[in-house]
TILO-112126 format. One record per residue (C-alpha): x, z, y; residue in three letters; residue number from 0. Coordinates in Angstrom, 2 decimals. Layout:
# residues N
       x       z       y residu num
       X       Z       Y    ALA NUM
...
***
This chain:
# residues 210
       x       z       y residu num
  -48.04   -9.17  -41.94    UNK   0
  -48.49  -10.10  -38.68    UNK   1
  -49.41   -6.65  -37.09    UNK   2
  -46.68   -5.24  -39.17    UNK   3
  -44.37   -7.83  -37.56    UNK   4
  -45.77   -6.76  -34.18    UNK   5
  -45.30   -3.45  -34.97    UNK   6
  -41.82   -3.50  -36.03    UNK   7
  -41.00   -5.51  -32.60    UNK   8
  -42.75   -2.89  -30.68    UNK   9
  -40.55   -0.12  -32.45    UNK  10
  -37.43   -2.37  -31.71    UNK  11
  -38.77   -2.71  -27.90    UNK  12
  -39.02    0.13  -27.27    UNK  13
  -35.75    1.69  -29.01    UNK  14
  -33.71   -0.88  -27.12    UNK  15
  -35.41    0.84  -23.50    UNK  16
  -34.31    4.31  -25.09    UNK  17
  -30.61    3.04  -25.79    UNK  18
  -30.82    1.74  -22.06    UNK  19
  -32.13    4.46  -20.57    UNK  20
  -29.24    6.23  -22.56    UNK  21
  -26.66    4.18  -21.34    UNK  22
  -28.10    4.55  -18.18    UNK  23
  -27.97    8.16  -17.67    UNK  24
  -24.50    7.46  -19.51    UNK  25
  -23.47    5.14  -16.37    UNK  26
  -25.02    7.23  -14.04    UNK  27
  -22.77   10.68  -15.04    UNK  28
  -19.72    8.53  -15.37    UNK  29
  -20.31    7.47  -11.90    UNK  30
  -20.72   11.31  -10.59    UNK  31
  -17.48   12.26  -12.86    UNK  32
  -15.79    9.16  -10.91    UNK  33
  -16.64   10.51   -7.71    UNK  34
  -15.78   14.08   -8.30    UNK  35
  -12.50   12.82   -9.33    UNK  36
  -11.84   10.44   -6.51    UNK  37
  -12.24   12.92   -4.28    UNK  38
   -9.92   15.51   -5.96    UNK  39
   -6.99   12.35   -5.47    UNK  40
   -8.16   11.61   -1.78    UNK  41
   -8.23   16.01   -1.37    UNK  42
   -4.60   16.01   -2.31    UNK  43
   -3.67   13.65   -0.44    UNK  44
   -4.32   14.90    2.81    UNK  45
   -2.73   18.12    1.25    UNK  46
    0.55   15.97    0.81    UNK  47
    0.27   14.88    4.40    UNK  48
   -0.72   18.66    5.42    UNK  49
    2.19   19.89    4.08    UNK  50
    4.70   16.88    5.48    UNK  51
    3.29   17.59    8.95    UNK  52
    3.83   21.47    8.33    UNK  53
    7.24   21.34    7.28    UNK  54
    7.94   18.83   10.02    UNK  55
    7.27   21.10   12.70    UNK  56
    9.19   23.82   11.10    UNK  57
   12.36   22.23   11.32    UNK  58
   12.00   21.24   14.92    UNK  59
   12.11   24.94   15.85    UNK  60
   15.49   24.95   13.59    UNK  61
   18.72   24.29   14.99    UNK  62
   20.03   21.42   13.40    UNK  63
   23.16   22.99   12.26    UNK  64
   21.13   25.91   10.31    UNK  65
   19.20   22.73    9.01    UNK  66
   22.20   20.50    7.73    UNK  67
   23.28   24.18    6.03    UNK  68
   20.17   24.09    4.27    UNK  69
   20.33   20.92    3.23    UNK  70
   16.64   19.83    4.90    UNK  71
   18.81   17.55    7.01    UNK  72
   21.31   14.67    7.17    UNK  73
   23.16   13.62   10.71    UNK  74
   24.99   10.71   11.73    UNK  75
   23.36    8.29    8.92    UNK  76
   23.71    4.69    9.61    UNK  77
   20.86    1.64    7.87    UNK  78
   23.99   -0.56    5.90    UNK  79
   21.42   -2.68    4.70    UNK  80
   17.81   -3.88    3.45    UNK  81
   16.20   -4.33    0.22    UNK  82
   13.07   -4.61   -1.46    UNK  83
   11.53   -3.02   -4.24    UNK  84
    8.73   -2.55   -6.70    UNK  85
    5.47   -3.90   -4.98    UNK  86
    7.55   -5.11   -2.17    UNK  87
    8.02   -1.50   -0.65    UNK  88
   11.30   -1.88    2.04    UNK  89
   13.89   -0.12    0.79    UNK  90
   16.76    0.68    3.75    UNK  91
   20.27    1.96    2.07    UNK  92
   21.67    4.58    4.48    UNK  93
   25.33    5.62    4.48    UNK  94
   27.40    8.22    5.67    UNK  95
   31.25    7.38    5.74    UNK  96
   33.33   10.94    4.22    UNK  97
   35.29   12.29    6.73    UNK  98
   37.19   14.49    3.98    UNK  99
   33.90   16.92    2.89    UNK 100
   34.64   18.77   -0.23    UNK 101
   30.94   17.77   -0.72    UNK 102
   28.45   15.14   -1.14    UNK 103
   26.22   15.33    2.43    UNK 104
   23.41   14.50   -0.32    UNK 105
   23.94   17.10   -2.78    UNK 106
   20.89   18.76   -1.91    UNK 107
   18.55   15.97   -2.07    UNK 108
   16.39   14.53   -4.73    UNK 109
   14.71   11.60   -5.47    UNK 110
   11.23   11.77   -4.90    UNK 111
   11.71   13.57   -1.57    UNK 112
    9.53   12.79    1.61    UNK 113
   11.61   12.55    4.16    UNK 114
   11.63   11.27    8.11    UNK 115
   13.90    9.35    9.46    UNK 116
   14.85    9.94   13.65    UNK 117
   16.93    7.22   15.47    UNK 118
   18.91    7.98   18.62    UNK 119
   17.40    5.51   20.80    UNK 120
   13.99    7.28   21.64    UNK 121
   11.93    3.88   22.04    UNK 122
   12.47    3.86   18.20    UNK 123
    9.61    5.19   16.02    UNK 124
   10.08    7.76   13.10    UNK 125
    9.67    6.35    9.97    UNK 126
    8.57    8.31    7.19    UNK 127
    9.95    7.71    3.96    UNK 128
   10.51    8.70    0.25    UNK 129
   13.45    9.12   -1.74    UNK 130
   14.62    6.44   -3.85    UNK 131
   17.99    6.75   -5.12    UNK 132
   20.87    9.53   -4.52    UNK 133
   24.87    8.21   -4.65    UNK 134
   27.38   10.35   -3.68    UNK 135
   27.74    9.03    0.10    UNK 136
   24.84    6.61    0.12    UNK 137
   20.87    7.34   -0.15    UNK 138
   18.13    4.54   -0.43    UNK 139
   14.57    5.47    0.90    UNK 140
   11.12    3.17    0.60    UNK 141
    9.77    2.80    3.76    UNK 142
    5.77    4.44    3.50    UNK 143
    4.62    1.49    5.71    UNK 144
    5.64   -1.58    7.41    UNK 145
    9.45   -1.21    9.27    UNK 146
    9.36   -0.48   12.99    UNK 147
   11.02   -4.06   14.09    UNK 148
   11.69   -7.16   11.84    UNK 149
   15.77   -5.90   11.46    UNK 150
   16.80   -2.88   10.63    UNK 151
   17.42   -0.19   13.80    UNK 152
   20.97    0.02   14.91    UNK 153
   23.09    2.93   15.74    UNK 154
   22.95    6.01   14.00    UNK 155
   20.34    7.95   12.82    UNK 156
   18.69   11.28   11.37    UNK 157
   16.89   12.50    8.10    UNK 158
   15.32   15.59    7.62    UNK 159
   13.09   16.63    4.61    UNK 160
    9.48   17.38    4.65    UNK 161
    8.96   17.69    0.75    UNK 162
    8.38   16.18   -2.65    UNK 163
    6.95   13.61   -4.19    UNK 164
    7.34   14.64   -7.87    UNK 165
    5.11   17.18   -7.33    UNK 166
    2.19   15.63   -5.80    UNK 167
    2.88   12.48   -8.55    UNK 168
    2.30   15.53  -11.21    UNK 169
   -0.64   16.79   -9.65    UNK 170
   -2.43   13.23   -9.44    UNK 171
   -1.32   12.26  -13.13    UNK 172
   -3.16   15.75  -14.39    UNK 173
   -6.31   14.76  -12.64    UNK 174
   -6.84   11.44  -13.48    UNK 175
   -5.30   12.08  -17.39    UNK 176
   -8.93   14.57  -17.23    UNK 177
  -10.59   11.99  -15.63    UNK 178
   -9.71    9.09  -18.20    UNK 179
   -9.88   11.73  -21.47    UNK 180
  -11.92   10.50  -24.44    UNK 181
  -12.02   11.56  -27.66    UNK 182
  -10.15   14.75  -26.93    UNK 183
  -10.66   18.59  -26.46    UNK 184
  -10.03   18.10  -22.55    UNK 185
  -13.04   15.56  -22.50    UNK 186
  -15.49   18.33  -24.07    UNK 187
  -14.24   20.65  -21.95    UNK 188
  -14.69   18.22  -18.68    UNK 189
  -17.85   17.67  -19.91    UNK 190
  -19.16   20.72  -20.41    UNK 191
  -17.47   21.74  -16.39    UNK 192
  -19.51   19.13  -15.09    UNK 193
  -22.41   19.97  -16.59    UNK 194
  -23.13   16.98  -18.79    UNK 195
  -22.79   19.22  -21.46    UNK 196
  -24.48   23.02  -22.42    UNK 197
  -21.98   25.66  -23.32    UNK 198
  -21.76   27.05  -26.68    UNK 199
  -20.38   30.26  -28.18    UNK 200
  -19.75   30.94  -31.63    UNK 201
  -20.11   34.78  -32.51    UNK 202
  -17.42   36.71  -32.93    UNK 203
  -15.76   37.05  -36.54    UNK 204
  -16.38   40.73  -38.40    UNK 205
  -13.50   42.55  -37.80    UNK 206
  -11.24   43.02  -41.08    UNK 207
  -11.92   45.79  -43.31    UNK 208
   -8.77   48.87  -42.85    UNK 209
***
């Protein structure tokens, strides 16, 4: 009785290393996955700021009239005031009074949009920006980072638009929704992709009789 005991305890031992060696390996390709993954989000980011920068330096070499036609820009904005919103993000309302336009000067903008924001006074950073909420003749944008001074700039000012948000937002949701996948298709898939898995074919069905 007693080797048996021994026995059974030395079966148990050593199944317990083989379901930690399996978790293990387990840990050690959901770490790789993780990393593969991670740097797919950091990749498109820098392809969000790529394209920002790119767009950015397009417009410059526009006139700004052929830009305001376009709707990639907005003149003679002014900061009315300062909010704050989810996560603390600074929110600045901007305003453009109607002088009589049949249209909205926002009719071509969406929320979601990156945007920049130029002041007249030159000792006055840019401030880049997304789009937070359209009105007919107001616009409120969340500051990316920290405001240039502790009150809102003065005078009037400039936005021009560099791209979307949505679509980046989209792209990051479809990696991580692979990332995070369990007990679906997509997660045999990702496995098999990152070579956790082997591939398997089934043959081919016989081809109906005519």
């Amino acid at each position: 009785l007693q080797y048996n005991g021994s026995h059974h305890r030395h079966d148990r031992l050593k199944g317990d290393r083989l379901a930690d060696g399996h978790c293990y390996e387990k840990n050690k390709e959901s770490m790789v996955h993780d990393d593969h993954f991670e740097r797919l989000l950091r990749l498109i980011d820098i392809e969000r700021e790529a394209e920002r920068a790119e767009n950015e330096r397009k417009l410059e070499k526009m006139p700004v009239q052929a830009r305001e036609a376009l709707g990639k820009t907005v003149t003679r904005l002014v900061i009315a005031r300062e909010d704050y919103g989810v996560g603390g993000h600074v929110l600045w309302v901007l305003s453009r009074p109607s002088h009589g336009e049949e249209y909205s000067p926002f009719q071509a903008l969406n929320q979601g949009d990156l945007v920049s924001l130029s002041f007249q006074d030159p000792a006055i950073p840019k401030v880049r920006a997304t789009l937070y909420d359209v009105d007919q003749f107001e616009i409120t944008i969340a500051l990316d980072g920290i405001p240039p001074a502790e009150e809102p700039p003065k005078g009037k000012c400039q936005l021009d638009v560099l791209g979307s948000e949505a679509t980046y937002k989209r792209m990051k949701k479809a990696v991580v929704n692979v990332q995070q996948a369990q007990k679906k298709e997509v997660a045999h898939l990702r496995e098999i992709f990152m070579g956790a898995e082997p591939a398997t074919f089934s043959p081919s069905p016989p081809a109906p009789s005519p």
